[in-house]
C-alpha positions as CSV (number, residue, x, y, z in Angstrom):
1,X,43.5,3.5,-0.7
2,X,42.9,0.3,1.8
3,X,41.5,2.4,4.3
4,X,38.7,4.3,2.0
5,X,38.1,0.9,0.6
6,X,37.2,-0.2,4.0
7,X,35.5,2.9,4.9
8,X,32.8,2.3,1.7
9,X,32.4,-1.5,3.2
10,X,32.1,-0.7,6.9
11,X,31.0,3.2,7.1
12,X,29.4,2.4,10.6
13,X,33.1,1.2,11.8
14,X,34.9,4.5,11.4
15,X,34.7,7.5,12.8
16,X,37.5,9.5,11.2
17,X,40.3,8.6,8.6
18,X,44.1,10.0,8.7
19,X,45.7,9.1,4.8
20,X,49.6,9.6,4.6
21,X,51.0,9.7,1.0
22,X,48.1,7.2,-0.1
23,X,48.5,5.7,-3.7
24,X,45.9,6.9,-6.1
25,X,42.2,5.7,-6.4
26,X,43.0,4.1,-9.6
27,X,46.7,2.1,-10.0
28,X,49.2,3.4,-12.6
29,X,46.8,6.9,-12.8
30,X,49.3,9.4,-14.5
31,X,49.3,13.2,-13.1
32,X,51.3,16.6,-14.5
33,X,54.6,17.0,-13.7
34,X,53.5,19.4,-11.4
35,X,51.6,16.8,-9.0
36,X,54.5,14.1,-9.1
37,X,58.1,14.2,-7.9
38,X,59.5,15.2,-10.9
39,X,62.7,12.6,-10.4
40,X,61.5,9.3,-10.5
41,X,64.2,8.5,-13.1
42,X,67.0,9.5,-11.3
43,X,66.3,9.2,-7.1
44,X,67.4,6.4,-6.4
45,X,70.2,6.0,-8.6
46,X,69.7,3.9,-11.6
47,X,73.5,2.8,-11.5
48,X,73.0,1.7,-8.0
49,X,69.6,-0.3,-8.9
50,X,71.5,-2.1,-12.0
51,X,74.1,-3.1,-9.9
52,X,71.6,-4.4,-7.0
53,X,69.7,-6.3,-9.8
54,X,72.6,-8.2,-10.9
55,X,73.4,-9.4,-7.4
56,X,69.7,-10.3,-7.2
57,X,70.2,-12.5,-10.4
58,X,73.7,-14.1,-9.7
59,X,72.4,-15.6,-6.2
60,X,74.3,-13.3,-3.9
61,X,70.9,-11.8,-1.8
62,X,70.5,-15.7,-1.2
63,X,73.8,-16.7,-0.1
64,X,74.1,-13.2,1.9
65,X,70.6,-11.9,2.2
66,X,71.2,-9.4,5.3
67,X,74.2,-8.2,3.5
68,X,72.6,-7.5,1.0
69,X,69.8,-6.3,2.3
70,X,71.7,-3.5,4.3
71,X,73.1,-2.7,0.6
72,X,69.7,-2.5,-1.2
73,X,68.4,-0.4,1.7
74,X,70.9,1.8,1.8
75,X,69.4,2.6,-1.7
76,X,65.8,2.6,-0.9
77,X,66.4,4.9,1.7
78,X,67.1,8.0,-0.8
79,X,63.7,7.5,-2.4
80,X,61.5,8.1,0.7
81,X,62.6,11.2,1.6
82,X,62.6,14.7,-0.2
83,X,66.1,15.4,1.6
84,X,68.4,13.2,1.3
85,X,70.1,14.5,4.4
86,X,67.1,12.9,6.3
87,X,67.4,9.2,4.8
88,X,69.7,8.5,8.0
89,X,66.9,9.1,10.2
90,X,65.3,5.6,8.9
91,X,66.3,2.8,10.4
92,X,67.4,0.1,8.7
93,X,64.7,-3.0,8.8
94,X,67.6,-5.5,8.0
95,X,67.5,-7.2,11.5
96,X,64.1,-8.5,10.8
97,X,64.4,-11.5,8.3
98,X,61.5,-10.8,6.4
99,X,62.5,-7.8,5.3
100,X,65.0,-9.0,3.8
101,X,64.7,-9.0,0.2
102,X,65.4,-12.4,-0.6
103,X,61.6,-13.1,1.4
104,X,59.9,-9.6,1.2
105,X,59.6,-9.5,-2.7
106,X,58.0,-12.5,-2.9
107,X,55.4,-10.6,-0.8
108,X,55.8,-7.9,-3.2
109,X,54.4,-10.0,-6.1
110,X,51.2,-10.7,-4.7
111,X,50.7,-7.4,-2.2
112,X,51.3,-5.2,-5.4
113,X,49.3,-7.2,-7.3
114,X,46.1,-7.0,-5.3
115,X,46.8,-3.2,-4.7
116,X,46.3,-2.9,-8.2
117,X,42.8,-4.5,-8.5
118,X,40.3,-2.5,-6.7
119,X,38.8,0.6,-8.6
120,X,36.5,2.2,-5.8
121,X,33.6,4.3,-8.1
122,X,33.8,8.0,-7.5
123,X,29.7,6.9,-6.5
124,X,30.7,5.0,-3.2
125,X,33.6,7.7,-2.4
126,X,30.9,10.1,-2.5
127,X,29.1,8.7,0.4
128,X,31.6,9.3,2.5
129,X,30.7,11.7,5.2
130,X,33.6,11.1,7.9
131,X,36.1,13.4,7.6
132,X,39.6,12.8,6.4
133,X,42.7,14.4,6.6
134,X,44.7,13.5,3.7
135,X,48.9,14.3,4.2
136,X,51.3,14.3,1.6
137,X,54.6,15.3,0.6
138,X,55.4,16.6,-2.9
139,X,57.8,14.4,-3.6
140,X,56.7,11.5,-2.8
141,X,58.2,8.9,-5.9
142,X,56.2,6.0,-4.4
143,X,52.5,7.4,-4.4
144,X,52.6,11.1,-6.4
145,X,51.5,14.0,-4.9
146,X,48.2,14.1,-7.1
147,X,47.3,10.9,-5.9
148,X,46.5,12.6,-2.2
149,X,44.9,15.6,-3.6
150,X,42.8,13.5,-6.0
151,X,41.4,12.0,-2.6
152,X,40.9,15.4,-0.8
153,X,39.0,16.5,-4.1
154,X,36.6,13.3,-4.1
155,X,35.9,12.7,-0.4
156,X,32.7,15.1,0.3
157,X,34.3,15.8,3.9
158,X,38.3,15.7,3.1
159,X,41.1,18.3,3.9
160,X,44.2,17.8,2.4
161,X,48.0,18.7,4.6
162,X,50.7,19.5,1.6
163,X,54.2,18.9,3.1
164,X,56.5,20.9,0.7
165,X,59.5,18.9,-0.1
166,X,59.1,16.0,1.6
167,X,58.8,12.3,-0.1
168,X,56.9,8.9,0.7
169,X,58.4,9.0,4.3
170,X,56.8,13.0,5.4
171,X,56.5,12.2,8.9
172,X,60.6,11.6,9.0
173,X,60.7,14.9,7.7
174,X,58.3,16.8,9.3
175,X,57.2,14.9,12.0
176,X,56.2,18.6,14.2
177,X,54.4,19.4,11.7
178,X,52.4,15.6,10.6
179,X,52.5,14.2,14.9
180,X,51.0,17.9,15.9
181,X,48.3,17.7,12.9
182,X,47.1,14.3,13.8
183,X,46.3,14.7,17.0
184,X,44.3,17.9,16.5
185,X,42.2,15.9,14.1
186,X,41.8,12.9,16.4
187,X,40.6,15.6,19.0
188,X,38.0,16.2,16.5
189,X,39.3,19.5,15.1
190,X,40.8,20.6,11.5
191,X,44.4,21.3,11.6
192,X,45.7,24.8,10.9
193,X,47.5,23.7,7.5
194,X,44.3,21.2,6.2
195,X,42.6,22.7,3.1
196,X,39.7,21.9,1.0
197,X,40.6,20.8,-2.2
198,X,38.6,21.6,-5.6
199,X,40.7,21.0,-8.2
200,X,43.9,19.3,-9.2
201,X,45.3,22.0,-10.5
202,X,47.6,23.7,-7.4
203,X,47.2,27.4,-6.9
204,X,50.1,29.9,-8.4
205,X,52.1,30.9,-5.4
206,X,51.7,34.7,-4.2
């Protein structure tokens, strides 16, 4: 969403836009089932997340914040990918201090916050000529699936990569497939797998 944001501002600044499981143009925009993970309520466990809270609450991410950020991580890993035999291929940011929870949600507050506020008009998205290759995976639980092929549908010069299975982290799990596909649009050609999007609605398998 930043980068189209910028894109209407400063259109003589870019050239060409990559999107990776971008949020949607409007915050909180509700799609079908069939354009969201599906599991929101249940990846990452809501047991775990209660129990995380409470330790939140009772002071122990102050008096051991790399503990428990290692802990809450551990947690956070399952929702950004589809598989969760990939979530070990994420490193853990808990060396870095503010990552740890105890100073990044404090971030949180105001970055989520300000994500929330802009509304770009379909009008200024229109006048968009660059093109863009939007990728996302189809279970991404952060930023649904519709959210990127709302983009592909509204940007006049937009192709849109589906990564089948994989969640907010698709590069992790396809990372042939997402590395390749970038740099044959960087070189100024569409990749194999980019499709123009009309609709919302995604075609009935053959």
């Amino acid at each position: 969403m930043m980068v189209i944001l910028y894109a209407t501002q400063h259109p003589d600044h870019v050239n060409r836009i990559v999107q990776i499981g971008p949020a949607s143009r409007k915050f909180g925009t509700t799609f079908p089932p069939a354009l969201t993970a599906g599991e929101e309520s249940k990846v990452p466990d809501p047991a775990k997340l209660q129990k995380l809270e409470e330790l939140y609450k009772n002071g122990f991410a102050r008096e051991h914040p790399k503990e428990y950020c290692e802990m809450e991580w551990k947690t956070e890993q399952r929702r950004m990918v589809g598989n969760p035999a990939n979530a070990g291929r994420i490193p853990s940011p808990c060396e870095m201090q503010n990552e740890w929870p105890i100073n990044l949600f404090r971030h949180f507050q105001f970055a989520v916050a300000s994500v929330q506020a802009p509304q770009i008009p379909k009008e200024a998205i229109a006048k968009l000529n660059m093109p863009v290759l939007t990728i996302h995976g189809t279970k991404d639980r952060n930023a649904p699936y519709g959210g990127g092929r709302e983009w592909a549908m509204l940007l006049p010069n937009a192709r849109l990569i589906t990564i089948p299975g994989a969640a907010h982290m698709s590069w992790v799990e396809a990372p042939d497939v997402i590395i390749l596909s970038i740099d044959i649009f960087l070189s100024g050609k569409w990749p194999e797998k980019a499709e123009k999007i009309t609709s919302l609605t995604v075609p009935a398998q053959k």
